[in-house]
N, C-alpha and C positions, 0 to 999 in steps of 0.2 A: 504494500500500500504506500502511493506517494506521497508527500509532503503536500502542506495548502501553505503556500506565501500569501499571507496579508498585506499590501504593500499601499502604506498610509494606513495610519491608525486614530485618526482622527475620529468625529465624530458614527462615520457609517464603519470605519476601520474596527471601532470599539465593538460595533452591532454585530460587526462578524464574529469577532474571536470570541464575544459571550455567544452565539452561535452555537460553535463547534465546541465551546464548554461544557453546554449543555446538551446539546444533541450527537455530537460525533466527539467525546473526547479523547476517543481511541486514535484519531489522528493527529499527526503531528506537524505545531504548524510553527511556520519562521515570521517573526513579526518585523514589517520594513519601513522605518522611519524616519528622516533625517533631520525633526526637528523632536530635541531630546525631551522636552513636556511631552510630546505624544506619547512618543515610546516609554519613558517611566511609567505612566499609566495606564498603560496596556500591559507593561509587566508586570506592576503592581496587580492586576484585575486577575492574572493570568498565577500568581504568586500563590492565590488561593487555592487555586484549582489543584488534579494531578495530571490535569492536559501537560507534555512534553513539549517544549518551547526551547526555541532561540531567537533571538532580537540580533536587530542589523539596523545601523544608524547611516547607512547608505543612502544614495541620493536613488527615488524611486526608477527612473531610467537607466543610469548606470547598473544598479542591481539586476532588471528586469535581461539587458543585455546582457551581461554574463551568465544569467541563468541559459539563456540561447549560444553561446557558445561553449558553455559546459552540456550540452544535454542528454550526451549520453548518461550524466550521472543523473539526471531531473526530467526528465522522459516521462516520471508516471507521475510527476507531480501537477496540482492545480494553480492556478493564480486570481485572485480575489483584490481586482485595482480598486479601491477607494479615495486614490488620490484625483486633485481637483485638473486633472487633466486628459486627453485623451491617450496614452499611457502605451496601449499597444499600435499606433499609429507614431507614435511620437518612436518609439523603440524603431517600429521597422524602418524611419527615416534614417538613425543611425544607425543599424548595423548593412541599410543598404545605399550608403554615403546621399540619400535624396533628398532635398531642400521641400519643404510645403508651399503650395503656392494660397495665393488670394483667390476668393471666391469673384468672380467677374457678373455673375448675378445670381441673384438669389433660386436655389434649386425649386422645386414644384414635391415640398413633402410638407403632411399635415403639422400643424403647432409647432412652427419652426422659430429656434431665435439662436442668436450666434455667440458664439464665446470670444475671449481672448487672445485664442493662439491661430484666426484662422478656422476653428471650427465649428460645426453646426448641431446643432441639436435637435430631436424632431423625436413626436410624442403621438399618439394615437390619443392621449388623454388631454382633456384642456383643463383637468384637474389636477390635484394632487389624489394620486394611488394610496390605498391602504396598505401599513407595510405590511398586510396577511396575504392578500395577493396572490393567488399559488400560478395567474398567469394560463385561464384558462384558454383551450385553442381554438374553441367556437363562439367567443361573446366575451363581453365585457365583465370582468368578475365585480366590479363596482356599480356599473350604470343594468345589467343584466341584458343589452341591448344585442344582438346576433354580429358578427364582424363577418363585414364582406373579406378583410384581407392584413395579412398582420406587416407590421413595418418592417420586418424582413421582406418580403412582397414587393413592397413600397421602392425601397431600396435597391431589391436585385435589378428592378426595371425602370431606375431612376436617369432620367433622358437629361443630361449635361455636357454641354461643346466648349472644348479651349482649341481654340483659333480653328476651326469648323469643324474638328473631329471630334465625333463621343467619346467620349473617356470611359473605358468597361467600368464596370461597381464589384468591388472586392467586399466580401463581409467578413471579419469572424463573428459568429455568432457567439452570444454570451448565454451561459447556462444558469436557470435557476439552480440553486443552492442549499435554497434558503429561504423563508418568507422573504421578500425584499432587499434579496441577497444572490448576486451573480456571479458567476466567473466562469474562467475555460481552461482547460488542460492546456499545459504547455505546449505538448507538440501539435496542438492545432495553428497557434499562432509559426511556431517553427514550420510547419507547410505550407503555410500562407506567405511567410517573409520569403523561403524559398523557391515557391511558385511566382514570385513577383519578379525576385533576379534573375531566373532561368529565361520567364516567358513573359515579362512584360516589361520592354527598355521604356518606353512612352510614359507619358503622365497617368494616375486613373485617380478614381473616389477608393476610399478605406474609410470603411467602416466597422465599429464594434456595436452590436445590436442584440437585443433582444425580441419576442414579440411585438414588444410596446414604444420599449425605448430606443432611441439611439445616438450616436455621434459620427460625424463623416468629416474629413478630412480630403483634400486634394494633396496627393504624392505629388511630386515632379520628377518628370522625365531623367533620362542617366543626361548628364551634361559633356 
């Protein structure tokens, strides 16, 4: 059984690890945090338990790449991003030397608003979610309403030109977990980064998504 990296232990960071304290604490998990109030209190939280722990005062990106070029030792491990950025896009730009570009207009996905670094966020809900949520796959577990189509859907078929060419739409999908708690096995994002360098020199969208939620990103092309 693999490792679960928590990486960011801030406030949803926190919501994980009591998580797997209470439901899974037969796994064991690496707490990743580079600002040391997070992590003292995640250790502390964690000090109680008899969950099996190690803490890492790493900068969130830099750790996440070296878990990808270690992988044959972390291959069966999970990763659980609760930092405040888009974490596995941000990773595949460095370990595939690619720059992100600006969004040139605005894409055509539901409850959209944009971040910081460049990226977008997009929501099937124009609410805030229950964090009980189990993320059912025919309707709405809040509104009880039928969904024609979930934002992975949205996504795969999301129609955007930089300088007249579509740009394919890459996803990794994010896995429930958790009531209100997501992540993905490592080696999916590692066949994602490596399917990007084999087979796509050109620009595309990256995206990390679930059902409901998600965030998208513009790669740029090899220079």
């Amino acid at each position: 059984m693999g490792r679960v990296h928590i990486i960011g232990c801030g406030k949803f960071g926190q919501r994980a690890l009591e998580f797997y304290a209470s439901e899974m604490p037969e796994r064991k998990l690496v707490l990743v945090d580079s600002k040391n109030e997070n992590l003292t209190a995640a250790t502390a939280l964690l000090d109680k338990s008899e969950v099996d722990f190690a803490a890492d005062s790493s900068d969130a990106v830099t750790y996440l790449v070296n878990l990808l070029a270690d992988f044959a030792d972390f291959r069966a491990d999970w990763v659980i991003p609760t930092v405040p950025l888009h974490l596995a896009f941000a990773v595949t730009a460095e370990v595939t030397g690619r720059k992100r570009c600006s969004w040139q207009y605005k894409p055509v996905l539901p409850n959209l608003f944009s971040g910081e670094r460049d990226e977008i966020y997009s929501s099937l809900a124009d609410f805030i979610c229950p964090a009980n949520c189990p993320q059912p796959r025919r309707y709405c577990y809040h509104t009880k309403l039928k969904r024609r189509k979930s934002l992975l859907g949205y996504l795969a078929g999301l129609e955007y030109r930089l300088a007249g060419a579509k740009l394919p739409s890459i996803i990794l999908p994010s896995t429930q977990v958790g009531p209100g708690l997501g992540g993905f096995p490592l080696r999916r994002l590692r066949r994602i980064v490596d399917f990007i360098e084999n087979r796509y020199p050109g620009p595309l969208l990256f995206s990390t998504a679930c059902r409901c939620h998600g965030v998208t990103n513009i790669l740029a092309g090899n220079e």
